[in-house]
gemmi code that builds the backbone of each chain (N, CA, C; Angstrom):
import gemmi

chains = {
    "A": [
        ("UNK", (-24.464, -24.930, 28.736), (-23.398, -25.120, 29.720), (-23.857, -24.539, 31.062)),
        ("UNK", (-23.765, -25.340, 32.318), (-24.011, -25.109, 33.434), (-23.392, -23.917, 33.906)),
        ("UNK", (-23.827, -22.537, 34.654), (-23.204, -21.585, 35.000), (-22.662, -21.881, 36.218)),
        ("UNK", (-21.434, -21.320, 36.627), (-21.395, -21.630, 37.948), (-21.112, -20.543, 38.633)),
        ("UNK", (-21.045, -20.418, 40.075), (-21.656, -19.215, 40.785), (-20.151, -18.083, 41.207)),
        ("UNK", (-19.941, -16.918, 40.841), (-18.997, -16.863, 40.881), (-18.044, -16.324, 42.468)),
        ("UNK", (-16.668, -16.750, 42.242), (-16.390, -16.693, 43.866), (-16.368, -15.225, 44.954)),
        ("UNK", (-16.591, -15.230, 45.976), (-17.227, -13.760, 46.283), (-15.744, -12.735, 46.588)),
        ("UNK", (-15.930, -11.874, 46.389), (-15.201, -10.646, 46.004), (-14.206, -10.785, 47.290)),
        ("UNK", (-14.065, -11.096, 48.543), (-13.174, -11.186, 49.430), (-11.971, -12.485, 48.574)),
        ("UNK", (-12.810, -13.525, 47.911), (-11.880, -14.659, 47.498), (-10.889, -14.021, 46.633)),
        ("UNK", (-11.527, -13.559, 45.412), (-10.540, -12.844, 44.324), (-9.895, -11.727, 45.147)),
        ("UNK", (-10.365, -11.193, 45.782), (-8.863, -9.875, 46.252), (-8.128, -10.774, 46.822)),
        ("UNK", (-8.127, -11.785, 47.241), (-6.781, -12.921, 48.300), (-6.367, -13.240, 47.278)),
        ("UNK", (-6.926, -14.024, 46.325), (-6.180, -14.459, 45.157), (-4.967, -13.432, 44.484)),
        ("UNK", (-6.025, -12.182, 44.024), (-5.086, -11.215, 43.298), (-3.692, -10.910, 44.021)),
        ("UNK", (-4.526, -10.396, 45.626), (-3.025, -10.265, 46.587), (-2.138, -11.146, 46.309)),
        ("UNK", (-2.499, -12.102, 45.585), (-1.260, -13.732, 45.935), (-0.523, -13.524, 44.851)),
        ("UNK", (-1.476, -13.632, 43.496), (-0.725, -13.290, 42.333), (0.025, -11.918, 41.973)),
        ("UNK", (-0.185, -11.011, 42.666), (0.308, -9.690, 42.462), (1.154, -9.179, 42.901)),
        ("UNK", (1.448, -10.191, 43.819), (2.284, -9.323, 44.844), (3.857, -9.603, 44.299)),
        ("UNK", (4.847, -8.838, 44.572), (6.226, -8.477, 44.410), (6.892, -9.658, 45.659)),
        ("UNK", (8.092, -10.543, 44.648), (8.674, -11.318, 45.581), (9.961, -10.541, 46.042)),
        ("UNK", (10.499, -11.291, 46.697), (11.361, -10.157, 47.771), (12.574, -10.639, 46.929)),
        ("UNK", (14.003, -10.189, 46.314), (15.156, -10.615, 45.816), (15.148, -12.406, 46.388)),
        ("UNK", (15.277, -12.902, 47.494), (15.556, -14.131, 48.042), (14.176, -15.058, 47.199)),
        ("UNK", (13.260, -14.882, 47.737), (12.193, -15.354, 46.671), (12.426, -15.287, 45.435)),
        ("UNK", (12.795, -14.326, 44.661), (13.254, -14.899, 43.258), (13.720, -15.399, 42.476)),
        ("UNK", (15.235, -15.323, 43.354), (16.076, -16.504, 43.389), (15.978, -17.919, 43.605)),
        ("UNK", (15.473, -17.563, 44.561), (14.768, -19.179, 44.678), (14.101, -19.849, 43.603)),
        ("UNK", (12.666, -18.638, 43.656), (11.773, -19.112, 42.196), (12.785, -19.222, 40.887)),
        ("UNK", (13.511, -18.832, 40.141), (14.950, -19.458, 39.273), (15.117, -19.901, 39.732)),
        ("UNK", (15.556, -20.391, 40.629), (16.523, -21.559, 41.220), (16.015, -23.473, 40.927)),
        ("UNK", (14.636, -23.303, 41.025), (13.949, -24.647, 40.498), (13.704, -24.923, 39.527)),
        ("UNK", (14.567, -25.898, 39.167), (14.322, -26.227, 38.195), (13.226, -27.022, 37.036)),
        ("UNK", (13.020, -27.291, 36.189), (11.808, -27.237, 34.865), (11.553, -29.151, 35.613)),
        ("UNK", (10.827, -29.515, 35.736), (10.269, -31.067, 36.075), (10.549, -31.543, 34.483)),
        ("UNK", (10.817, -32.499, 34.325), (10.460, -33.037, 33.031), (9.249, -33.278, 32.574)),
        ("UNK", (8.087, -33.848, 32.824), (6.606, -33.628, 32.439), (6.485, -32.507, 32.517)),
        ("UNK", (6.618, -31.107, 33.140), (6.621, -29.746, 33.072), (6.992, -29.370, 31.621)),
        ("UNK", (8.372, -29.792, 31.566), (9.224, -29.303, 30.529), (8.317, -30.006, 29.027)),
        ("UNK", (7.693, -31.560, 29.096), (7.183, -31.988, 27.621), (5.689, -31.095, 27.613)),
        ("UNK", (5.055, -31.113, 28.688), (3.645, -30.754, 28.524), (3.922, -29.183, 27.831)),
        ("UNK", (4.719, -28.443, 28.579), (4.838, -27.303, 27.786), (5.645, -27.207, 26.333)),
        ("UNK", (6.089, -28.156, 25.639), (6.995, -28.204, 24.515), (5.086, -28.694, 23.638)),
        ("UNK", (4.776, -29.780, 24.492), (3.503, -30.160, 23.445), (2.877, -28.287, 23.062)),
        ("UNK", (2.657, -28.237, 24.420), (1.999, -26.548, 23.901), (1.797, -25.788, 23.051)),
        ("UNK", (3.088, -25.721, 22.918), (3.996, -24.996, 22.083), (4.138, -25.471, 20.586)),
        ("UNK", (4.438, -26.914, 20.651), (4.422, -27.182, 19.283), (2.903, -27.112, 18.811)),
        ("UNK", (1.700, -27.541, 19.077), (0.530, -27.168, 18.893), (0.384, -25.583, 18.213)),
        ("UNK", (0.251, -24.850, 19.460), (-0.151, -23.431, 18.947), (0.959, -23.160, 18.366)),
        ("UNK", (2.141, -23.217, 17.934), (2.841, -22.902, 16.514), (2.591, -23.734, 15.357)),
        ("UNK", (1.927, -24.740, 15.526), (1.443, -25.264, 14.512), (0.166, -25.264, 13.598)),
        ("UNK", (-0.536, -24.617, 14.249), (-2.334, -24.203, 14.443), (-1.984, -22.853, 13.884)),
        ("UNK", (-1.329, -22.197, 14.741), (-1.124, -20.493, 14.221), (0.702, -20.130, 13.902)),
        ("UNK", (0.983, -20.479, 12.754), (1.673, -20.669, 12.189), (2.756, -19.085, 12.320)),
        ("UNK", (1.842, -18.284, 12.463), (2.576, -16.488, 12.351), (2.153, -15.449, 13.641)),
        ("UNK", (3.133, -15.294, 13.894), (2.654, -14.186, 14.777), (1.562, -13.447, 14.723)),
        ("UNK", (0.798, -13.034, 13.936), (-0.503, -12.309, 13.530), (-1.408, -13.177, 13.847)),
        ("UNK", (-1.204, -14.399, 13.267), (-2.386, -15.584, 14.068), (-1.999, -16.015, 15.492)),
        ("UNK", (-1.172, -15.887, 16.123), (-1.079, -15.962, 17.340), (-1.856, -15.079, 18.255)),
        ("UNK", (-1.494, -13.599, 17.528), (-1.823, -12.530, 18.677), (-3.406, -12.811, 18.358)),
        ("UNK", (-3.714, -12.390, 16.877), (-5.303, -13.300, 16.853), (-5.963, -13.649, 17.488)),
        ("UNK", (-5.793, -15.471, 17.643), (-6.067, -16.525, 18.523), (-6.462, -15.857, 19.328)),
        ("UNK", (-5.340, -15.132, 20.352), (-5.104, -14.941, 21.744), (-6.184, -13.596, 22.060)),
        ("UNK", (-6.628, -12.857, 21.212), (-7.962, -11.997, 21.465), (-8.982, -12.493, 21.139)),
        ("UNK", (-9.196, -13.267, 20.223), (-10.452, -14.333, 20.094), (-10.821, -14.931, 21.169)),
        ("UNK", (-9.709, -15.274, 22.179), (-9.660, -16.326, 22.997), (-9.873, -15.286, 24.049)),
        ("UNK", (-9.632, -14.307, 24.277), (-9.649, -13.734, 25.522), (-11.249, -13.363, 25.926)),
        ("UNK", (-11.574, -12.508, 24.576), (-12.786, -12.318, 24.364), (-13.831, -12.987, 25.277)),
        ("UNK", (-13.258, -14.547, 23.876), (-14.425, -15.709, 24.387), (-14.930, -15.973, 26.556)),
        ("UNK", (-13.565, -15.871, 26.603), (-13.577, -16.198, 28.157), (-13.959, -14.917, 29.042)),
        ("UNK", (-13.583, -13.573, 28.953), (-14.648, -12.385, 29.292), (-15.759, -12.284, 29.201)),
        ("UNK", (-15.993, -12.881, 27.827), (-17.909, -12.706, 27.624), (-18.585, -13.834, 28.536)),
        ("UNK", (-17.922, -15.211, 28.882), (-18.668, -16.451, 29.234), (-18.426, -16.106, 30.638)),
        ("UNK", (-17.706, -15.508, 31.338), (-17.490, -15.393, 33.143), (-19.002, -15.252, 34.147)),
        ("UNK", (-19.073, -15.755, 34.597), (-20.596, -15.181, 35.014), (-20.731, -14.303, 35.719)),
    ],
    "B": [
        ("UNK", (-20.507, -5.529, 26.867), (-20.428, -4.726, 26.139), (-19.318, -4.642, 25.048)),
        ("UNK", (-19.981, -4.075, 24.090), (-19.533, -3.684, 22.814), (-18.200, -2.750, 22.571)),
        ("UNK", (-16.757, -3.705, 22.370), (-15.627, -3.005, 22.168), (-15.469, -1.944, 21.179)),
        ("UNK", (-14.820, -1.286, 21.083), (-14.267, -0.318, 20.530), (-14.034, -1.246, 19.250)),
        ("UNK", (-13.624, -0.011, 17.871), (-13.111, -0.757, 16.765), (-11.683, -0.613, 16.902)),
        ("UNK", (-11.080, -1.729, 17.624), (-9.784, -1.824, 17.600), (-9.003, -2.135, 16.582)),
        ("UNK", (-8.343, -1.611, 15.781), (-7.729, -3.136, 15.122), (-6.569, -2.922, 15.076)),
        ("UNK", (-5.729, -4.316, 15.712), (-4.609, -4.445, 16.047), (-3.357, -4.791, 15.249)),
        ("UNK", (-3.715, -5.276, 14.135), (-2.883, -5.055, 12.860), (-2.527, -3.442, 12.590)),
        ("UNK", (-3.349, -2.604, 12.735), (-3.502, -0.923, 12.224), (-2.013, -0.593, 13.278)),
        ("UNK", (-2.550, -0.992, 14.214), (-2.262, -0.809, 15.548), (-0.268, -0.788, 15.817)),
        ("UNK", (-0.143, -1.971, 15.354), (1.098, -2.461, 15.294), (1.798, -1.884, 13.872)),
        ("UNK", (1.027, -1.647, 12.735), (1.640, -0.991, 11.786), (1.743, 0.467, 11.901)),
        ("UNK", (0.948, 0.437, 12.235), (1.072, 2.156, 12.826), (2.478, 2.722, 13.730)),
        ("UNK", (2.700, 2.090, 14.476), (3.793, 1.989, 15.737), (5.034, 1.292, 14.760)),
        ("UNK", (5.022, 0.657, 13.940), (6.318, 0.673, 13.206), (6.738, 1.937, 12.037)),
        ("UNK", (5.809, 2.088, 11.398), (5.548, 2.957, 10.632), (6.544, 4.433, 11.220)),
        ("UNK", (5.764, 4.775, 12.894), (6.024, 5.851, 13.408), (8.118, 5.851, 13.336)),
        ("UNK", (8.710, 4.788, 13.166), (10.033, 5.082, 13.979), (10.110, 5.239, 15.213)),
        ("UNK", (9.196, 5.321, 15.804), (8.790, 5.066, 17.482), (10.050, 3.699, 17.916)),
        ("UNK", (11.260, 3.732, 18.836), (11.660, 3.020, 19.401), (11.124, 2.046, 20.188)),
        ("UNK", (10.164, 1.104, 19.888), (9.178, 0.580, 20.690), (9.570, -0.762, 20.777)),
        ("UNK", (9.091, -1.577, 22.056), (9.914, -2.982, 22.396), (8.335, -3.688, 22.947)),
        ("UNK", (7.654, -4.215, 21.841), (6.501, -5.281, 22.490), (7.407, -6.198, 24.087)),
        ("UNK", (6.569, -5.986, 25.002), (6.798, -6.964, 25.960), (6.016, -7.518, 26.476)),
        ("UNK", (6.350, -7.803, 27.864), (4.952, -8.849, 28.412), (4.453, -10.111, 27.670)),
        ("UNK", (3.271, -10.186, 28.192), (2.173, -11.812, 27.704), (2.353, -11.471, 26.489)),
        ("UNK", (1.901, -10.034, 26.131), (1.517, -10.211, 24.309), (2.617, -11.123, 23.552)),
        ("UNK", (3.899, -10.421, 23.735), (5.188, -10.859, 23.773), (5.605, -12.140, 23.393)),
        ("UNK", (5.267, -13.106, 24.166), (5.321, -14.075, 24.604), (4.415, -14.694, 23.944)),
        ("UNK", (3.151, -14.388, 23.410), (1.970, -15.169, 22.500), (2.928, -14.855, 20.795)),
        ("UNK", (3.241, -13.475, 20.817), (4.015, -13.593, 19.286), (4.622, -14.861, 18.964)),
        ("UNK", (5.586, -15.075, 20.154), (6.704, -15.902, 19.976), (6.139, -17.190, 20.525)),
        ("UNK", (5.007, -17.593, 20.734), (4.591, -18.863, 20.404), (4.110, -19.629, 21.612)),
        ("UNK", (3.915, -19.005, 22.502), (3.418, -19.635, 23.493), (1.933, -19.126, 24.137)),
        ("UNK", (0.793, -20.113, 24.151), (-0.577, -19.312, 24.281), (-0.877, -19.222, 25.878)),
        ("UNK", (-0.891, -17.996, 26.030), (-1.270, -17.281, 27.443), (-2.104, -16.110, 26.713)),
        ("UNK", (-3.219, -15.944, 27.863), (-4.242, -14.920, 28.253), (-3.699, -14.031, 28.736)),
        ("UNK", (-4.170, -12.684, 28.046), (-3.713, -11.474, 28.450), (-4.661, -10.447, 28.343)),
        ("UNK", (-5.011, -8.764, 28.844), (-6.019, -8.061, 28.627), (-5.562, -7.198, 27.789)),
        ("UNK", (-3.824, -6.657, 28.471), (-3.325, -5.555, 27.538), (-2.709, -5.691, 26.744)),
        ("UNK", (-1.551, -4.599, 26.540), (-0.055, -4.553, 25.896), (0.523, -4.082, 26.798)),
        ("UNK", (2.103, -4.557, 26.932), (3.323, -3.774, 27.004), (4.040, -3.546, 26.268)),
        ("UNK", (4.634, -2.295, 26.201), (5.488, -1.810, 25.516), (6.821, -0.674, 26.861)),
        ("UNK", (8.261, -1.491, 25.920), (8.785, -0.383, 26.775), (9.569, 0.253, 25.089)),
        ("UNK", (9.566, 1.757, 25.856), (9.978, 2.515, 24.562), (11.221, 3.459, 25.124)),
        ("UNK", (11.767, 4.187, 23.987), (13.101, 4.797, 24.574), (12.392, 5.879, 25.125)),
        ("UNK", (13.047, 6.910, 26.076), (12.296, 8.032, 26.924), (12.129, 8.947, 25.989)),
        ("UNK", (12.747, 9.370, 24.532), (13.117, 10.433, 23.980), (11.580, 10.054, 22.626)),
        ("UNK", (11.366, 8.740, 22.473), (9.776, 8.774, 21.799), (8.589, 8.378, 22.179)),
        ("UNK", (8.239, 9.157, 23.658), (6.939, 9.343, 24.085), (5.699, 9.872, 23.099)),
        ("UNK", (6.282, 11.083, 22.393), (5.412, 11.770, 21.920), (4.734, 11.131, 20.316)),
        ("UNK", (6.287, 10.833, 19.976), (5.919, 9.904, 18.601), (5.444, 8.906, 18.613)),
        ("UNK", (5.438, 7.821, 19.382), (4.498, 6.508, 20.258), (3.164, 6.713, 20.315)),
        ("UNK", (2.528, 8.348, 20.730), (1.335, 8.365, 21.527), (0.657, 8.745, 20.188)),
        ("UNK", (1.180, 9.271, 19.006), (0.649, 10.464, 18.442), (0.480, 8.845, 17.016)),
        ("UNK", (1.102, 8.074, 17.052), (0.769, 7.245, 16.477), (0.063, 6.329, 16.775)),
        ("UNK", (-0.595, 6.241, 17.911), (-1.546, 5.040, 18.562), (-2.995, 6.051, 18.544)),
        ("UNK", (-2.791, 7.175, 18.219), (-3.905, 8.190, 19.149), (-5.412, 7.820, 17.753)),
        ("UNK", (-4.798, 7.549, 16.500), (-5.846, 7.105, 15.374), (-6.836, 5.731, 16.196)),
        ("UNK", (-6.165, 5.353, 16.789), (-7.062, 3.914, 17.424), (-7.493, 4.462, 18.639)),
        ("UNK", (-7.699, 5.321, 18.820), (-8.487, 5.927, 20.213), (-7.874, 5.680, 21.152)),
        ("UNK", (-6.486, 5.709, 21.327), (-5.624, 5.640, 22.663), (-5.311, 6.831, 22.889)),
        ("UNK", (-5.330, 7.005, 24.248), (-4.942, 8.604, 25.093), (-3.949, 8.138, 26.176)),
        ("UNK", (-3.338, 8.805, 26.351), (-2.155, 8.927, 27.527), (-2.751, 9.183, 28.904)),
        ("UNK", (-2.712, 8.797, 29.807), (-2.941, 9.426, 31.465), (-2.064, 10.229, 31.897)),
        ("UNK", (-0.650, 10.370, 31.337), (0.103, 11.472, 31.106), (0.653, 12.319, 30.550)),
        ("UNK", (1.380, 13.219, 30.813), (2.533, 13.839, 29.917), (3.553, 13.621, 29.637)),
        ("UNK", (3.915, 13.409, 28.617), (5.398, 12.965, 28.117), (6.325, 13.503, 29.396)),
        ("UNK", (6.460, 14.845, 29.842), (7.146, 15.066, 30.714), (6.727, 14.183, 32.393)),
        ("UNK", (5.312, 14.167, 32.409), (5.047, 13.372, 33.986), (5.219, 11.910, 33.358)),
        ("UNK", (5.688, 11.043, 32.491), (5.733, 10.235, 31.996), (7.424, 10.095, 32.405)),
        ("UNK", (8.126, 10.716, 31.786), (9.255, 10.519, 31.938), (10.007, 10.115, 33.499)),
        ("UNK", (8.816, 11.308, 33.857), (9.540, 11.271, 35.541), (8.955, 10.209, 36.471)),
        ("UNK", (7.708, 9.479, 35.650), (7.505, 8.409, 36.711), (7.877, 6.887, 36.126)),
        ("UNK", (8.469, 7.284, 35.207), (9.045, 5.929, 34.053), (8.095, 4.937, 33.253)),
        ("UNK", (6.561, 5.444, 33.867), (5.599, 4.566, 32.609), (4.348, 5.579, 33.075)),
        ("UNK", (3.161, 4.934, 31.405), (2.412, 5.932, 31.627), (1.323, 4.866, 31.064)),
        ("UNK", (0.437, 4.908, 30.715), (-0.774, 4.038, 30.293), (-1.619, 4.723, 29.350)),
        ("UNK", (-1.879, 4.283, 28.072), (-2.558, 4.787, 27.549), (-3.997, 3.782, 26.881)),
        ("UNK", (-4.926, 4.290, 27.099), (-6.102, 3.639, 27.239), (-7.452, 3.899, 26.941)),
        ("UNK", (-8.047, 3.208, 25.992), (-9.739, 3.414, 26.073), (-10.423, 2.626, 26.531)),
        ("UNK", (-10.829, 1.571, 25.222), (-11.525, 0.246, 25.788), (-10.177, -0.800, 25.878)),
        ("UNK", (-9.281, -0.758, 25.452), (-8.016, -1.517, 25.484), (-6.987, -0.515, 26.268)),
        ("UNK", (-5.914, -1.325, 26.662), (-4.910, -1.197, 27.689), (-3.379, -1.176, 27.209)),
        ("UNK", (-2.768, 0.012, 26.746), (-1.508, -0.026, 27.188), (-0.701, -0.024, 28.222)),
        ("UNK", (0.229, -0.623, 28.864), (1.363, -0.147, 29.935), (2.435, 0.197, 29.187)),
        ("UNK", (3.185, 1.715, 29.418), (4.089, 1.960, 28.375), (5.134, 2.346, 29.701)),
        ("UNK", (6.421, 1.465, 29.353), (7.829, 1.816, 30.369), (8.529, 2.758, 29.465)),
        ("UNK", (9.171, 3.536, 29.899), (9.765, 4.734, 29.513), (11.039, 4.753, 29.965)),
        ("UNK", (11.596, 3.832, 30.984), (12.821, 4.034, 31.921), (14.344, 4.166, 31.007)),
        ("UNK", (15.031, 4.608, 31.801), (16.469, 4.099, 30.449), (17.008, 2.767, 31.259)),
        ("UNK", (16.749, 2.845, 32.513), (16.918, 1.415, 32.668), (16.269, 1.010, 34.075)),
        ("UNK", (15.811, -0.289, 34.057), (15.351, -0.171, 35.342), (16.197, -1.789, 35.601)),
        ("UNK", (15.531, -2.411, 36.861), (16.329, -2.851, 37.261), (15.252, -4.260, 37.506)),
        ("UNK", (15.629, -5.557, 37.975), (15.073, -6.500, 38.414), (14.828, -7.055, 39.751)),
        ("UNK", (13.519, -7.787, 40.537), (13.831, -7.548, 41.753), (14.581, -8.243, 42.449)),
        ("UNK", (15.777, -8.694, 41.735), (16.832, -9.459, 42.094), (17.966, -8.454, 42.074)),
        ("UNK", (17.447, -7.650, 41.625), (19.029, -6.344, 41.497), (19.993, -6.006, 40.107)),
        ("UNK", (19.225, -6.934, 38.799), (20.069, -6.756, 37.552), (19.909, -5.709, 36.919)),
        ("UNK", (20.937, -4.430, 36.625), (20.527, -3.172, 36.290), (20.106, -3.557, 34.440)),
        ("UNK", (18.468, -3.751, 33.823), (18.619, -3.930, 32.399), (17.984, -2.321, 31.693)),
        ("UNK", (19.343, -1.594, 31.098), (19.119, -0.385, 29.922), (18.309, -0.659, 28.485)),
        ("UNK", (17.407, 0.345, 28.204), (17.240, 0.277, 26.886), (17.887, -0.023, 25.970)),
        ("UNK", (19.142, 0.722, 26.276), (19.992, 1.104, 25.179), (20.837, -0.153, 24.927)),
        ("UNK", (20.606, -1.221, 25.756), (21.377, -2.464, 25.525), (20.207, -3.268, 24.856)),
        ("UNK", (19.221, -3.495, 25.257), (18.455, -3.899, 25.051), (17.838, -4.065, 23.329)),
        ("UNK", (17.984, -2.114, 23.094), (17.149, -1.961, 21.778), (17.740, -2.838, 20.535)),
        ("UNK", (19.260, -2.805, 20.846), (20.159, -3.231, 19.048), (20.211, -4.980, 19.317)),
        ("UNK", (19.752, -5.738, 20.549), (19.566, -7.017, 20.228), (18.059, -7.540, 20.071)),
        ("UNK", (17.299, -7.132, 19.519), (15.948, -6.825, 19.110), (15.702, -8.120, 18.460)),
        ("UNK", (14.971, -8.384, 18.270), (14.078, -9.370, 17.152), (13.013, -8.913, 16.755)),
        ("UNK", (12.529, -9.028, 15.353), (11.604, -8.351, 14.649), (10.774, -9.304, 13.939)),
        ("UNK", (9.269, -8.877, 14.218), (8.158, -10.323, 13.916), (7.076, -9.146, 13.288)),
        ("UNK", (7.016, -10.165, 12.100), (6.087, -9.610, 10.978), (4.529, -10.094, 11.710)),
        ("UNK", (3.940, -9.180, 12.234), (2.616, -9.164, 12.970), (1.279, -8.504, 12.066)),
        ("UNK", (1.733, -8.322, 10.944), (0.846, -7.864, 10.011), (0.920, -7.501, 8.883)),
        ("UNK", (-0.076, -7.606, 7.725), (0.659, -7.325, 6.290), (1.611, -5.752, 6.335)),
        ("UNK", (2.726, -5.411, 6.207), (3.427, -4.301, 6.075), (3.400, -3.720, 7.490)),
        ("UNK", (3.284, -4.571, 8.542), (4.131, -4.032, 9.805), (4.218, -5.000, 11.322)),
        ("UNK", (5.517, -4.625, 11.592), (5.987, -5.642, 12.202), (6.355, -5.048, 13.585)),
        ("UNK", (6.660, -5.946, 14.638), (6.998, -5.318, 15.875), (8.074, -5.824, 16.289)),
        ("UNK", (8.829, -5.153, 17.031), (10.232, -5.518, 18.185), (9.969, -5.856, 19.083)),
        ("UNK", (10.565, -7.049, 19.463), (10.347, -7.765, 20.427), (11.988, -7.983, 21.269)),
        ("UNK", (12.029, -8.237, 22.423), (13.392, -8.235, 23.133), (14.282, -9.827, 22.652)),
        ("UNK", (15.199, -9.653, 22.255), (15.844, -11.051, 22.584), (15.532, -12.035, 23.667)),
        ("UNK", (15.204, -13.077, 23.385), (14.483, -14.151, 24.513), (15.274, -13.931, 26.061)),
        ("UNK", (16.624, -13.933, 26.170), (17.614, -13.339, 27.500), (16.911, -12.362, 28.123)),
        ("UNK", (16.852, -10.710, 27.330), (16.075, -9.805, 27.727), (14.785, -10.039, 28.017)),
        ("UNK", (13.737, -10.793, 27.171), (12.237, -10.961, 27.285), (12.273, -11.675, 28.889)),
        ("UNK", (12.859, -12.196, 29.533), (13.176, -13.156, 30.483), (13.406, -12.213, 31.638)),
        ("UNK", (14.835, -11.419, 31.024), (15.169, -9.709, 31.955), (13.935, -9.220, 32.883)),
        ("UNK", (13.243, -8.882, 31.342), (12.009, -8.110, 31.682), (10.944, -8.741, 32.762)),
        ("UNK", (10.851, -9.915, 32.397), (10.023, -10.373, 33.195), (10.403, -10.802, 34.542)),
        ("UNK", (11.460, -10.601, 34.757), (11.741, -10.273, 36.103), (11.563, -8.578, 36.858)),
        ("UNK", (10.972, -7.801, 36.462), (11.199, -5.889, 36.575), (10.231, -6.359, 38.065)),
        ("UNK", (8.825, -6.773, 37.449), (7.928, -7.109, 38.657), (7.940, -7.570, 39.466)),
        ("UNK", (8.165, -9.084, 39.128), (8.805, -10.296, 39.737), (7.228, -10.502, 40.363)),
        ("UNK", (6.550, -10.351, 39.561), (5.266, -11.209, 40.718), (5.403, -12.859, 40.038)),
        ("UNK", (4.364, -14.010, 41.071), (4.590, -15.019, 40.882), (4.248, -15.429, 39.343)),
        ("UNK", (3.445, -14.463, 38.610), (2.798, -15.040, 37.519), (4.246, -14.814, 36.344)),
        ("UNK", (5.060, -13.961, 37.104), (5.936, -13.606, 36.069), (7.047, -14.516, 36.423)),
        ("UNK", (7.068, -15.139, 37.081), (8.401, -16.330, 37.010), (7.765, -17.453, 36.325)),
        ("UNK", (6.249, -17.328, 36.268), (6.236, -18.978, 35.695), (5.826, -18.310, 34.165)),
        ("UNK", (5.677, -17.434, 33.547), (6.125, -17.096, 32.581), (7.846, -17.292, 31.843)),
        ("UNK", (8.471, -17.103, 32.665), (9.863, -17.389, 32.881), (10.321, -18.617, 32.291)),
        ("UNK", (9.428, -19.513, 33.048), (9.552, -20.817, 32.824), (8.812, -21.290, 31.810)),
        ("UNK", (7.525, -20.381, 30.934), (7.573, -20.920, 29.788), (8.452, -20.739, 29.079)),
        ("UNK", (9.044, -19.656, 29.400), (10.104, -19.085, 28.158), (11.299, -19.581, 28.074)),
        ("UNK", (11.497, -20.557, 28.833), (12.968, -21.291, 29.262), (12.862, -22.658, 28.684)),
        ("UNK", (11.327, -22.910, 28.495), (11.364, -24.023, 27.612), (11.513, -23.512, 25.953)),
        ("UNK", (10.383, -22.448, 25.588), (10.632, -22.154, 24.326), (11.981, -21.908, 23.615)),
        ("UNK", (13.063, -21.545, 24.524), (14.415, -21.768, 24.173), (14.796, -22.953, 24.286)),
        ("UNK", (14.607, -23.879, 25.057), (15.169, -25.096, 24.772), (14.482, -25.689, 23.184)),
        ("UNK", (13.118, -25.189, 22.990), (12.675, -25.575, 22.023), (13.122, -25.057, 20.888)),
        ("UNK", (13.906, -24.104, 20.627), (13.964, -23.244, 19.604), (15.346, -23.394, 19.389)),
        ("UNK", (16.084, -24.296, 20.278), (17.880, -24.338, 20.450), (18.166, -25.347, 19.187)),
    ],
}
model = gemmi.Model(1)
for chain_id, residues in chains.items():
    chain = gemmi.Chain(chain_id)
    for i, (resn, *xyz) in enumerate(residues, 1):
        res = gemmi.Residue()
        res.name, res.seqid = resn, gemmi.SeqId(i, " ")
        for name, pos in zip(("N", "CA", "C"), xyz):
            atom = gemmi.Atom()
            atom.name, atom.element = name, gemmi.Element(name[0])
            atom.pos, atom.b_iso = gemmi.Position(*pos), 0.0
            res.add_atom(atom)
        chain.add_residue(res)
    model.add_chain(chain)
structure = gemmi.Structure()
structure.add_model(model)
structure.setup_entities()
């Protein structure tokens, strides 16, 4: 698998700032306030029915989900 | 590099075992109950009065506190951590950044309980509360968490 180069350290702190940051009461409201798209709403029901169907129990869920984390920590370049 | 021997079955039986008032939250949370998201740590919020019984039962898996039960109390969470990551809330209630005051003590007796391992299981918040919670931060990643969880109730209705 092709590595690819990873983005430089000014990109991810903008990013993180974006994702991290605290919305203000009015922003949150808002963000509730919109409602679920319908392709939103099936793509995430497919999801869902999948990985409850694959990992049937909570123990195989949380599982999965460190297997999986793992996998993607170790492969980052 | 080479993790620690975690194991997270021990982990979670251990913490039931203790009587530790403990409330899985966050991503982990949210993967119990069936929806797959990436996560690094745990959350847990616990009542303020079992700091000590919480820590003293995680401490076999090489978790340490960054605080004291008492500087714990007073700053309402504390982290305990080696090669893995707790965030532990301690508050009796905190609030959302919309302004909803949510208590432990309301919180703890509508619980849901998920068998996460042979002979031990964890508490998890009622999907309403799990939702609560994920508003405390309110960063963007935690509303669209929100919104998975708004489907998994429609799914689960």
């Amino acid at each position: 698998m092709k590595r690819v180069a990873p983005p430089d350290p000014g990109a991810l702190a903008r990013v993180r700032a974006l994702t991290e940051r605290q919305l203000g009461p009015e922003e949150a409201r808002a963000a509730l306030a919109v409602p679920l798209g319908e392709a939103e709403e099936e793509e995430t029901r497919s999801l869902i029915r999948w990985f409850r169907r694959r990992y049937p129990t909570p123990a195989d869920r949380l599982a999965y989900v460190r297997r999986a984390y793992h996998r993607w920590t170790t492969a980052r370049p | 590099m080479q993790g620690s021997e975690f194991d997270e079955a021990e982990f979670f039986r251990a913490i039931a075992a203790s009587g530790a008032r403990a409330l899985l939250i966050g991503r982990r949370a949210l993967v119990a109950l069936g929806i797959p998201v990436l996560t690094a740590d745990y959350d847990f919020w616990i009542h303020i009065d079992d700091i000590a019984v919480f820590n003293a039962a995680v401490e076999p898996q090489g978790l340490f506190p960054t605080r004291t039960p008492d500087e714990a109390r007073g700053r309402g969470r504390y982290v305990l951590e080696n090669d893995e990551r707790v965030d532990v809330l301690v508050a009796r209630s905190v609030s959302t950044v919309d302004g909803v005051r949510v208590a432990f003590e309301d919180v703890w007796p509508r619980r849901r309980t998920l068998e996460v391992a042979a002979g031990g299981a964890v508490a998890v918040p009622a999907l309403d509360d799990l939702i609560l919670t994920k508003r405390f931060a309110g960063r963007p990643k935690d509303f669209e968490d929100i919104r998975l969880l708004e489907v998994l109730r429609k799914e689960d209705a």
